[in-house]
LOVOFI-255774 format. One record per residue (C-alpha): x, y, z. Coordinates in Angstrom, 1 decimal. Layout:
N
X_Y_Z
...
END
This chain:
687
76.7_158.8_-58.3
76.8_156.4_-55.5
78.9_157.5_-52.4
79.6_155.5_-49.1
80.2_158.4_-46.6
81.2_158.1_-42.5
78.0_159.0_-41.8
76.5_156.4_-43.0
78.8_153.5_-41.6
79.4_154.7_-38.6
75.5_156.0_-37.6
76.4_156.0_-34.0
80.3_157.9_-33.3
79.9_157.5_-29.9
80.4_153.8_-30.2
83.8_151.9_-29.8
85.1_149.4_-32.6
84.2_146.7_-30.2
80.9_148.1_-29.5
80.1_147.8_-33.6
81.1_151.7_-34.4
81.3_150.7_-38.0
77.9_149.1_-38.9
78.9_148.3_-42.4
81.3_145.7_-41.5
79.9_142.6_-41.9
78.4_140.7_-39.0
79.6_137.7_-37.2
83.0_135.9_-37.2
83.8_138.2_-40.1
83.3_141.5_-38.6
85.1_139.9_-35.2
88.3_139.5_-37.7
88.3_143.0_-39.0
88.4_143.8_-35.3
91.4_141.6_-34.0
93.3_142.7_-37.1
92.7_146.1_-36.4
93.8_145.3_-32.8
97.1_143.7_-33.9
97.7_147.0_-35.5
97.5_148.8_-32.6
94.4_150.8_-32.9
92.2_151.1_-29.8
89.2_149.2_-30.0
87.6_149.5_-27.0
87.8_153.9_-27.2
85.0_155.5_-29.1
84.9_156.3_-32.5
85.0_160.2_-32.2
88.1_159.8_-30.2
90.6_158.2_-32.8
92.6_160.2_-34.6
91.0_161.2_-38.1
93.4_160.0_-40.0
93.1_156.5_-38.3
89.3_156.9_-39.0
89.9_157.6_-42.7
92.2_154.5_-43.2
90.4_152.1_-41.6
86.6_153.3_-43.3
88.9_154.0_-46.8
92.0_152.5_-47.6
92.1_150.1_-50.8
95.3_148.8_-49.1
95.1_144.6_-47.9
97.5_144.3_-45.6
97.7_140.6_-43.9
99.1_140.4_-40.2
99.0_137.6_-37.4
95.9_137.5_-35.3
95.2_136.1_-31.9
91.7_135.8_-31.8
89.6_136.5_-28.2
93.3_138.0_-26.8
92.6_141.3_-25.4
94.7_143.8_-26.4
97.5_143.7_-23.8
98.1_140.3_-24.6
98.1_141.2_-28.4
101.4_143.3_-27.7
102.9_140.8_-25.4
102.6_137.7_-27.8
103.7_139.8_-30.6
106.2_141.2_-28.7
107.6_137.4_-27.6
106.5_136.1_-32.0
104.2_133.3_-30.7
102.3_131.8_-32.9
99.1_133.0_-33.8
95.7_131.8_-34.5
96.1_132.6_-38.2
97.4_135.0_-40.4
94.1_137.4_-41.2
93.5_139.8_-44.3
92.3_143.7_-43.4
90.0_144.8_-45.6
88.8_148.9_-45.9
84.8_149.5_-45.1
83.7_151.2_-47.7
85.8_148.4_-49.7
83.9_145.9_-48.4
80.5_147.6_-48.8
81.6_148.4_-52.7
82.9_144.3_-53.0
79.8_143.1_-51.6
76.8_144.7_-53.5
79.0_144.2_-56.5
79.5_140.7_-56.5
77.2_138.5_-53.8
74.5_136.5_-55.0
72.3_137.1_-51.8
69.3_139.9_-52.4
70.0_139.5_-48.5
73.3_140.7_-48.3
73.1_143.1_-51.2
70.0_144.8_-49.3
72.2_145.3_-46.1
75.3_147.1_-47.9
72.9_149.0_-50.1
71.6_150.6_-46.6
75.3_152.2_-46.7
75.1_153.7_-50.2
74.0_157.4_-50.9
73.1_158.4_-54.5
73.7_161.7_-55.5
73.2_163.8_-58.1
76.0_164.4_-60.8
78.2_167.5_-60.5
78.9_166.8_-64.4
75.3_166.3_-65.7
73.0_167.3_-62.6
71.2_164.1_-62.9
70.5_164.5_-66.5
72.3_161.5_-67.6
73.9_162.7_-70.7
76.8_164.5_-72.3
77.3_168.1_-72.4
77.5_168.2_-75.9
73.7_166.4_-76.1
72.8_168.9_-73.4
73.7_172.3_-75.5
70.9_171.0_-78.0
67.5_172.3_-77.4
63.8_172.0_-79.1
61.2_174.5_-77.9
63.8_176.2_-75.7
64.7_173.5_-73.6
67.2_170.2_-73.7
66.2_166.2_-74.1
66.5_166.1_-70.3
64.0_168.7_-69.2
61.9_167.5_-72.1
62.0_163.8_-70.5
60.8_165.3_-67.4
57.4_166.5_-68.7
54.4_165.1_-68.3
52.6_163.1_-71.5
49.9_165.8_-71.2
52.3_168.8_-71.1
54.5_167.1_-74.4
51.8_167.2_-75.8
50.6_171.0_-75.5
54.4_171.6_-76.6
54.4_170.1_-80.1
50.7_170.5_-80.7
51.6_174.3_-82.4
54.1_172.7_-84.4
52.0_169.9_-85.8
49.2_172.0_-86.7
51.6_174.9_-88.1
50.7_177.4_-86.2
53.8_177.7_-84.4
55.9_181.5_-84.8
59.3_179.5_-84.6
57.8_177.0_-87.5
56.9_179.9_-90.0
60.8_181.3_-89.1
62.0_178.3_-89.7
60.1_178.1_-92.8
61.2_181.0_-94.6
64.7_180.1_-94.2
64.2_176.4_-94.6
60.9_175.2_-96.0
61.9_171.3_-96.3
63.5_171.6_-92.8
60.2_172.9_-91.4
57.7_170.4_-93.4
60.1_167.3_-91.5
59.7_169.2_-88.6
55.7_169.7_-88.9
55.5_165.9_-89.7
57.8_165.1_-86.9
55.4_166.7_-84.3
52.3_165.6_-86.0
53.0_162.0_-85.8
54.3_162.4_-82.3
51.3_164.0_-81.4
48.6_161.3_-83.2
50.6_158.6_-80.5
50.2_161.1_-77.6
46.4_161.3_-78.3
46.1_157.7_-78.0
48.0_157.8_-74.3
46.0_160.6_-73.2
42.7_159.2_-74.0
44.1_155.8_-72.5
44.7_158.0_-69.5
48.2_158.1_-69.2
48.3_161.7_-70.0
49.7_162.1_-65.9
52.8_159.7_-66.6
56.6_161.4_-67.4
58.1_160.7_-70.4
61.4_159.5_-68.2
58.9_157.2_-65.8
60.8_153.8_-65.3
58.7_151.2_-66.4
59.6_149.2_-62.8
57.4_152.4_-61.3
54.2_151.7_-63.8
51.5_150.2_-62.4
50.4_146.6_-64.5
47.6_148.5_-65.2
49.3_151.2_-66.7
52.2_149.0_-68.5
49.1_147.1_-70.1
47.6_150.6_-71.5
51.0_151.4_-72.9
51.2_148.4_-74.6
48.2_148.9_-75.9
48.4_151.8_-77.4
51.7_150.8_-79.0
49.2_148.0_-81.1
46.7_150.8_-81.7
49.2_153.0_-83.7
51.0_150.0_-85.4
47.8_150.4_-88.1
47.9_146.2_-88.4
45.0_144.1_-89.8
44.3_140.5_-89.6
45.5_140.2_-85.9
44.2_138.5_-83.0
44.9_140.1_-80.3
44.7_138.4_-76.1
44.1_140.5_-73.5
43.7_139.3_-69.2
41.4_141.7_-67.5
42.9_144.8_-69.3
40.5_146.9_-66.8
42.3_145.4_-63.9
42.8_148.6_-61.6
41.1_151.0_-64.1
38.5_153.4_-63.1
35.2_153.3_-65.1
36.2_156.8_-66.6
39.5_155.2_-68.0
37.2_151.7_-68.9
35.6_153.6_-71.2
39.4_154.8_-73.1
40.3_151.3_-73.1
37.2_150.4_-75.1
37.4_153.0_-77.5
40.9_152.1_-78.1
39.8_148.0_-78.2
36.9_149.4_-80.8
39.8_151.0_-82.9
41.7_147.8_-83.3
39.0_146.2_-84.1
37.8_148.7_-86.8
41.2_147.8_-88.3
40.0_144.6_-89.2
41.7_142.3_-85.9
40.2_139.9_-83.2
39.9_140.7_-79.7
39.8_138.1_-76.8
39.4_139.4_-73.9
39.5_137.7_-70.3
37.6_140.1_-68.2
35.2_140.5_-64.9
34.1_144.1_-65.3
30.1_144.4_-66.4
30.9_147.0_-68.9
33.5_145.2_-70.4
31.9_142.4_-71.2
28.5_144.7_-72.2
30.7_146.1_-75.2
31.4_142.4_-76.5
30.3_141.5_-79.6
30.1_137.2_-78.3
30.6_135.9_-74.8
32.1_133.0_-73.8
31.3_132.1_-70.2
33.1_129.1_-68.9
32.0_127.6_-65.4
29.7_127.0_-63.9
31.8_127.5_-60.6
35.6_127.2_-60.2
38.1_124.3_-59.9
36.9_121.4_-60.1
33.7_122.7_-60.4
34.4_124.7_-63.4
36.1_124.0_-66.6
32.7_123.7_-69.1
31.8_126.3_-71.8
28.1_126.9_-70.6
27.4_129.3_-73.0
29.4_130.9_-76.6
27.1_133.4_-78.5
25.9_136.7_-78.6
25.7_138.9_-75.2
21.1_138.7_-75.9
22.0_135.3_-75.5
23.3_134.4_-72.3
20.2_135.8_-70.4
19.0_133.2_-71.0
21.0_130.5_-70.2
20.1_129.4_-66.1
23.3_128.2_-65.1
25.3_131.4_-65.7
26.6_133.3_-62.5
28.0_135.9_-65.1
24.1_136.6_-66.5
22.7_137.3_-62.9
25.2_140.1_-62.4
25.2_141.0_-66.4
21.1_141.1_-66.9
20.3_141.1_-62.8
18.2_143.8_-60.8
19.4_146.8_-59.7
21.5_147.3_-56.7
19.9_147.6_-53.7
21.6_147.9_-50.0
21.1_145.5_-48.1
21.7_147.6_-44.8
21.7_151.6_-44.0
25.1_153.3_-43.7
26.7_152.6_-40.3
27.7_155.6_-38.3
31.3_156.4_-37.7
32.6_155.7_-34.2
35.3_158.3_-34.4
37.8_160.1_-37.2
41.5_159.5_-37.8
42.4_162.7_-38.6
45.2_163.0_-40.8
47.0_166.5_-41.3
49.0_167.8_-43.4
50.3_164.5_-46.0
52.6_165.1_-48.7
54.2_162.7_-51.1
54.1_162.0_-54.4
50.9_164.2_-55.4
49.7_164.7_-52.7
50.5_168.8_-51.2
49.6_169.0_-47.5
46.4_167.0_-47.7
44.4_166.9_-44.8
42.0_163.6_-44.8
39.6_162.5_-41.6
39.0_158.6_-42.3
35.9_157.4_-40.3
36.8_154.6_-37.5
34.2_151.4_-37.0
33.1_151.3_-40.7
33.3_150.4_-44.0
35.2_153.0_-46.6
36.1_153.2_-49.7
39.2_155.4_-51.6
38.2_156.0_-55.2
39.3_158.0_-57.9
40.5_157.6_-61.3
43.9_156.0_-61.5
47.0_158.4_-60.9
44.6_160.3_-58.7
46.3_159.9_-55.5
44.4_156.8_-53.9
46.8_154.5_-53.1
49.4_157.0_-52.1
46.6_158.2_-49.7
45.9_155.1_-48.2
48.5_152.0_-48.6
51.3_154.5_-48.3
50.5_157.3_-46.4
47.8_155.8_-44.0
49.9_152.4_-43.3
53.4_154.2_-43.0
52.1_157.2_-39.9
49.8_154.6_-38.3
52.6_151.7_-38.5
54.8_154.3_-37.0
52.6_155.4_-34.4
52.0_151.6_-33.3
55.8_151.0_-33.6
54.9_148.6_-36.3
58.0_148.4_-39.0
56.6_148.7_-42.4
58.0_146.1_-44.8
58.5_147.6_-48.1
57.4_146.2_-51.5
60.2_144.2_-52.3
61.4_142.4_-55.3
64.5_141.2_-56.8
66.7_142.9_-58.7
69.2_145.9_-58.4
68.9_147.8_-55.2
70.2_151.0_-56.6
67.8_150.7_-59.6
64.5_151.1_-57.7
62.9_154.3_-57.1
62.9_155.2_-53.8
59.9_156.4_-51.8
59.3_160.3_-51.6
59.7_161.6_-47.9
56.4_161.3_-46.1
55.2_164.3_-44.8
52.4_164.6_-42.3
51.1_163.8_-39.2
48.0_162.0_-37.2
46.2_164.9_-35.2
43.9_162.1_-33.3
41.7_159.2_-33.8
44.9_156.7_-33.0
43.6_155.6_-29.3
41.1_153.7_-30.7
43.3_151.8_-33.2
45.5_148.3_-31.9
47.0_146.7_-34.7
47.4_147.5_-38.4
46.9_144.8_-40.5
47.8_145.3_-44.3
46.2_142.9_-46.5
48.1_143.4_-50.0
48.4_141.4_-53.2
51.8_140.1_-52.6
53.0_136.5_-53.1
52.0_134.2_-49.8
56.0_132.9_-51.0
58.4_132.6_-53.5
58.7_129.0_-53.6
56.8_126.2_-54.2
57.5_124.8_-50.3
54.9_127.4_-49.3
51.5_126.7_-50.1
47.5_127.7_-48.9
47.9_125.2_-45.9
51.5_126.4_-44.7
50.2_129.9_-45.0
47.6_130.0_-43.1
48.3_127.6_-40.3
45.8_124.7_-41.7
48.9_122.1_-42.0
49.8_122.1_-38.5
46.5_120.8_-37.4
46.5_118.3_-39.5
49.7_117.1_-38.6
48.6_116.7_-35.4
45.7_114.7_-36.3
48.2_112.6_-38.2
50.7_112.1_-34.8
47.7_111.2_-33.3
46.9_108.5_-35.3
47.5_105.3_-33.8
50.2_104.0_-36.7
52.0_107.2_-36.0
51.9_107.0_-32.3
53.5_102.9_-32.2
56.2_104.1_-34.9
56.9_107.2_-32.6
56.6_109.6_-35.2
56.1_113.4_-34.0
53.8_115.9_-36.3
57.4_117.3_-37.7
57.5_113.5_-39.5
54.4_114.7_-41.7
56.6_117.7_-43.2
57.8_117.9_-46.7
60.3_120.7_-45.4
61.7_118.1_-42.6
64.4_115.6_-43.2
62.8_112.9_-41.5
59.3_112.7_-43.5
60.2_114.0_-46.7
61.6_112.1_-50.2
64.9_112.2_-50.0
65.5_112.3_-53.8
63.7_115.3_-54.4
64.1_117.1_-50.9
60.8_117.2_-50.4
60.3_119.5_-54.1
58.1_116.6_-55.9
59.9_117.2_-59.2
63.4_116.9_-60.4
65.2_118.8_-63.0
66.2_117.4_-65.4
69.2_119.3_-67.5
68.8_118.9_-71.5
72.0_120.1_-74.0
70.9_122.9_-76.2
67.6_123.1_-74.2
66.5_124.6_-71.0
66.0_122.3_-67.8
62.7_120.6_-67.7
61.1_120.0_-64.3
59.6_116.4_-64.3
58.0_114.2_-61.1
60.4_112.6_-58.6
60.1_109.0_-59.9
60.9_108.1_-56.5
57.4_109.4_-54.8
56.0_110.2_-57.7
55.5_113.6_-56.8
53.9_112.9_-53.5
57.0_114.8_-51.9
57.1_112.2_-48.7
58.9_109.1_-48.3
57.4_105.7_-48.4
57.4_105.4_-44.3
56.0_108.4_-44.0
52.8_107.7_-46.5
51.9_104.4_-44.7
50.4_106.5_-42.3
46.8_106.7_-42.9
44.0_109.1_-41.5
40.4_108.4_-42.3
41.9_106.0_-45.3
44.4_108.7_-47.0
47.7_109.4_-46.5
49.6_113.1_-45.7
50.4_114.1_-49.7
46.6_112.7_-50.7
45.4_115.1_-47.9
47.5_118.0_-49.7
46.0_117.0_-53.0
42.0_117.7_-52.0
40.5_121.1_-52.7
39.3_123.3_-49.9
35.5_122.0_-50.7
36.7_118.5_-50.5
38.8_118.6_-46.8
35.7_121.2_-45.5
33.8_117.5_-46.0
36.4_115.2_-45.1
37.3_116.9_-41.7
34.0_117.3_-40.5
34.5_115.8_-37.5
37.5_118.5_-36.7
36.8_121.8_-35.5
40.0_123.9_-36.2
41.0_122.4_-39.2
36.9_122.9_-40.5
36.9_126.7_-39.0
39.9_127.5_-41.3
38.5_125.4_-44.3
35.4_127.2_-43.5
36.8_130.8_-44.1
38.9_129.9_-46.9
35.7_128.5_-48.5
33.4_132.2_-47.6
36.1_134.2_-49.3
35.7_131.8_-52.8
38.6_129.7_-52.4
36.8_126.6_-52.2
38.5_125.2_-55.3
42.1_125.7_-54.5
44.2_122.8_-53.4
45.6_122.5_-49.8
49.4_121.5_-51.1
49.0_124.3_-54.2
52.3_126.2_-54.3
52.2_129.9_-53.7
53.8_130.1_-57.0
50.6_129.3_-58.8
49.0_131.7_-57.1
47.2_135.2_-58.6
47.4_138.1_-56.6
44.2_138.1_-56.1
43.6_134.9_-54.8
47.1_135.5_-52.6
45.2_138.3_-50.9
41.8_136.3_-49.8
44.3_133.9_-48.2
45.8_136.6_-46.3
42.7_137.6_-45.2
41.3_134.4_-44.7
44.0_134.1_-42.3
43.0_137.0_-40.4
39.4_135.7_-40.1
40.5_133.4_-38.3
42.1_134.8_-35.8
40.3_135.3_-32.2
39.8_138.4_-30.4
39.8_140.8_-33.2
38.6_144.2_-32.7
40.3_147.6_-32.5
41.9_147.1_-35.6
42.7_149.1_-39.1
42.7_146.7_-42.0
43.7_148.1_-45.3
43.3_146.8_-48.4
44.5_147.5_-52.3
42.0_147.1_-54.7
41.2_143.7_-53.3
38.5_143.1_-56.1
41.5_142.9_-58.9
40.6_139.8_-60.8
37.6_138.6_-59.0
33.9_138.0_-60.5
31.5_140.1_-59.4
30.0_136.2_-57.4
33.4_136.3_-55.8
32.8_140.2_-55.0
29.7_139.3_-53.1
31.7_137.0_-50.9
34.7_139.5_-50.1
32.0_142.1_-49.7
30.3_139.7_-46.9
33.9_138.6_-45.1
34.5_142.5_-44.9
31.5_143.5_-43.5
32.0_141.0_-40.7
35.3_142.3_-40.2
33.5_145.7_-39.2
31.0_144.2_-37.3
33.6_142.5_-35.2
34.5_146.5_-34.2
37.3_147.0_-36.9
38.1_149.4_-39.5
38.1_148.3_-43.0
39.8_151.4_-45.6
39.6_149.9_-49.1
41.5_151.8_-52.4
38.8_150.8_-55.2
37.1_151.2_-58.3
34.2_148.4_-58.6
30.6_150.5_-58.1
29.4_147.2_-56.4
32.2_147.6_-53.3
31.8_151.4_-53.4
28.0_151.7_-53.2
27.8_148.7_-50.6
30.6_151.2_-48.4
29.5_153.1_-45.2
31.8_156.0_-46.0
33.4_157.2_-49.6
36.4_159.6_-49.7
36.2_160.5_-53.8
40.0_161.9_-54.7
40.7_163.9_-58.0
39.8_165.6_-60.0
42.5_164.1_-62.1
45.4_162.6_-62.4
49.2_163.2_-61.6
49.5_167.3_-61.0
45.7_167.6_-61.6
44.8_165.2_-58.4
45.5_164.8_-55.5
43.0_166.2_-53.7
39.7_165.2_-52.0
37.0_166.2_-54.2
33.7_164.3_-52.2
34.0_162.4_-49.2
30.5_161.1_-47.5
28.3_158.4_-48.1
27.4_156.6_-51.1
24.4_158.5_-52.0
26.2_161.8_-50.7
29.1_161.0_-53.5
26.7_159.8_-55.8
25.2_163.9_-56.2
28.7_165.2_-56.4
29.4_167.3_-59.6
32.9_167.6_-59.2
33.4_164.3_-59.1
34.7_161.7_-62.0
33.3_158.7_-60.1
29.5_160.3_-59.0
28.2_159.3_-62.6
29.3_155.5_-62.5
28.2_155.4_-58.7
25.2_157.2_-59.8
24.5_155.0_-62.8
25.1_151.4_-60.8
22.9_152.4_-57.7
20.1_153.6_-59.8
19.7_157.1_-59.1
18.1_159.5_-60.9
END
């Protein structure tokens, strides 16, 4: 149930109307309104909150009652009286309207994931006196299995269903031979019920999923984790003659749960379907029974089936970045372990499952968060780790937000814990995530990381630009004055079709170029502002050559593999992946860095293990520069090139979150209790 309370619109009771008492009310000309009515009805503004009379309070915060009375807006409230007093006219007639009325209206019916996010702020859910939370009717309730209703059944854990109606599927259960005394047809549907039940549990648990609730909202799964499900919904279907396309199904799995993913891949197949599989993990494509690997690089650059055969094959083939990595040497460290320059000691963190967990995360150096997935990691680090430090910088944290209902989303556990010491040495926290750069096509690589602005300049400078008097503002798609009119600047029109969905097609005014004709005259080095936006990162880094700034940025784009991205491509054709090296390509490029905490998601999701290298090398310099770099991953190649590995487990869900091996590499590496010491083990070479 969803309650808006005092308390929560009116935060502050020492506060007078005038002073915004009531911050629910809406801001601006609208919230002045509610005021001036409210003065016209005599109630006094200007005293504070507490002081009215509670029954004043409730009516104004409550009442479902409209009424509509004159208002003379900016009067104070003497000459409210007197002008009512001698009927002048007023400055309209205005419309009262009750605060938690408004707050109800509003998320109810606006179309702005603004506005709905403010009023939601006002809203307190609470658990059903009726149900308690358990959603159903109390006639559904009084029904039980095992001794206990749907709802506390929901509320278990895959693994734990499963150790409930393993008895009854193998018939070894007391209240199965009971029933079957009295009812032996009743107790054979029952056995078969459970069995089957428990033959699609098997295939979860071995996927790994055995930590998840059976009432988890799927909103709350990880893409990883939605992809396993999926999964092993296709590997109890028992088809044949299927193909079956997967993208980078290890995406965010830990070797350990690699390996359930290919014995569930191995099952389909042994039903007699085809598997494609995009993928970047070395194991994954070991198990293949034919590689195709398209390149040789990326972009422009790529796009040519080098090689389509069996795995033996490919070692051979030159031109392959894949069989370097697949067939290559051993790992060896380029560089010894760097030593810690201090500890950020963490004390005491509880959320999710995660019980008063006390974690020291070296300062100055390189460290990696592994585990196998549900094991805590990222709650750890991109939760716990960003949330106290942002606090104790005064840094707001910005949550992960997308669109939808407000009410729907799960919200965060209370953080518990506390940093001990370690902070004076930390400046800025910089979170490098794998959220969109934007949500539109208007933002773009060059927007994003500053790029465009230089070479808008460079175009004002130009001496066209300079005898037409055009500013750098003139060589912006988002400004009036330089962008197609026809399209707004977009560089497609849509196009509305009867029966069909819109289609999106080119402006057949600029043809897509998104500037007016003016505009495009304007020439630098021979090409105009939207041909500019059309080059790849490769081909600007050689046509600005000349131009420091703009070939410093280029230059970092192009170290973190981003070479083959266009400078005008739209965020919305962005991966996540490639979203995060932009973000940290714009961090590279920033002077005077040093002092800071950088922390980073499983940054490697969706890169080769080329593009690893190259991440690898950008991060590396990011320590060397004096920061702190705490990455949440699972590639062997990151974790064995880290200074420092914190190793959480030893499971997942209730069976983790705790730190089972935290040192260097090779220190990890010899760990028996943990789940990633074999892989580690295994890529470094040890014995």
């Amino acid at each position: 149930m969803y309650e808006v309370t005092e308390a929560l619109m009116v935060p502050d009771d020492s506060l007078s109307i005038r002073e915004r008492a009531i911050a629910s009310w809406p801001l601006a000309w609208q919230g002045q309104n509610l005021r001036d009515i409210l003065t016209t009805m005599g109630v006094d503004v200007d005293a504070p909150w507490r002081t009215l009379p509670k029954k004043t309070r409730d009516w104004i915060l409550y009442t479902d009652e409209k009424p509509t009375v004159p208002v003379y807006a900016n009067f104070a409230p003497d000459a409210v009286k007197r002008a009512l007093k001698e009927k002048r006219e007023p400055s309209y007639m205005g419309t009262f309207t009750g605060a938690r009325a408004y707050v109800l209206h509003t998320f109810s019916s606006t179309q702005s994931a603004m506005m709905k996010r403010r009023v939601a702020r006002y809203m307190a859910s609470t658990a059903c006196a009726t149900c308690e939370g358990k959603r159903l009717k109390r006639a559904s309730l009084s029904v039980t299995f095992a001794g206990v209703d749907i709802a506390v059944m929901s509320r278990k854990t895959l693994a734990e269903l499963g150790a409930v109606f393993a008895p009854y599927a193998s018939g070894q259960s007391p209240r199965l031979a009971e029933l079957a005394r009295a009812h032996p047809e009743q107790a054979e549907v029952t056995r078969r019920i459970a069995e089957d039940l428990c033959a699609r549990l098997d295939v979860l648990l071995d996927l790994g999923l055995g930590y998840l609730t059976l009432e988890r909202s799927t909103p709350t799964l990880s893409p990883g984790e939605l992809q396993r499900l999926r999964l092993a919904t296709q590997v109890r279907s028992n088809l044949f003659g299927v193909v079956y396309v997967l993208d980078e199904p290890s995406a965010g799995l830990h070797p350990a749960d690699t390996e359930a993913l290919l014995r569930a891949l191995a099952r389909l197949k042994a039903s007699g379907n085809s598997l494609f599989v995009v993928e970047h993990e070395i194991d994954v494509i070991r198990a293949a029974d034919w590689i195709v690997d398209v390149g040789p690089g990326a972009g422009q650059h790529g796009g040519e089936v080098i090689y389509s055969g069996p795995p033996a094959g490919l070692a051979h083939v030159a031109r392959s970045r894949t069989a370097r990595h697949l067939y290559g040497a051993r790992f060896e460290s380029a560089r010894p372990a760097r030593a810690p320059k201090g500890w950020l000691a963490l004390r005491g963190v509880t959320r999710n499952n995660l019980a008063g967990l006390d974690a020291d995360i070296p300062l100055g150096v390189f460290t990696s968060v592994t585990g196998i997935s549900g094991s805590g990691k990222s709650t750890l680090v991109s939760q716990a780790l960003v949330e106290l430090v942002s606090e104790a910088l005064g840094h707001e944290v910005t949550p992960d937000e997308d669109e939808g209902e407000e009410l729907e989303r799960v919200e965060a556990e209370p953080l518990g814990g506390r940093i001990e010491r370690g902070l004076e040495s930390l400046k800025r926290l910089i979170r490098v995530d794998q959220r969109p750069i934007g949500r539109t096509p208007r933002s773009n690589l060059a927007t994003y990381t500053g790029l465009f602005d230089h070479v808008r300049k460079l175009f004002a400078d130009t001496k066209a630009a300079r005898a037409r008097r055009y500013d750098a503002g003139r060589f912006s798609f988002n400004v009036a004055k330089g962008r197609c009119e026809h399209c707004e600047g977009e560089g497609f029109v849509m196009v509305e079709l009867l029966f069909l969905p819109s289609v999106y097609a080119p402006c057949p005014t600029c043809q897509g170029m998104r500037f007016n004709a003016q505009t495009l005259e304007v020439e630098y080095k021979g090409k105009h502002i939207a041909a500019v936006l059309g080059m790849t990162v490769d081909a600007a880094w050689e046509f600005f050559a000349d131009e420091a700034p703009v070939r410093r940025a280029l230059e970092v784009l192009r170290e973190v593999g981003l070479g083959y991205l266009r400078l005008g491509q739209p965020a919305t054709e962005l991966s996540g992946g490639e979203a995060q090296r932009i973000k940290l390509a714009t961090e590279l490029q920033r002077a005077g860095r040093g002092t800071s905490l950088y922390v980073l998601d499983e940054p490697t999701t969706g890169l080769h293990p080329d593009d690893v290298e190259k991440l690898l090398a950008q991060l590396d310099g990011l320590v060397e520069a004096g920061n702190t770099v705490v990455v949440v991953e699972h590639d062997m190649r990151v974790v064995a090139s880290s200074d420092w590995v914190i190793d959480m487990g030893p499971g997942a869900g209730a069976e983790g979150g705790r730190i089972v091996a935290a040192g260097t590499p090779e220190t990890v590496a010899k760990a028996s209790a943990s789940r990633t010491a074999p892989y580690l083990r295994a890529f470094m070479g040890a014995r």
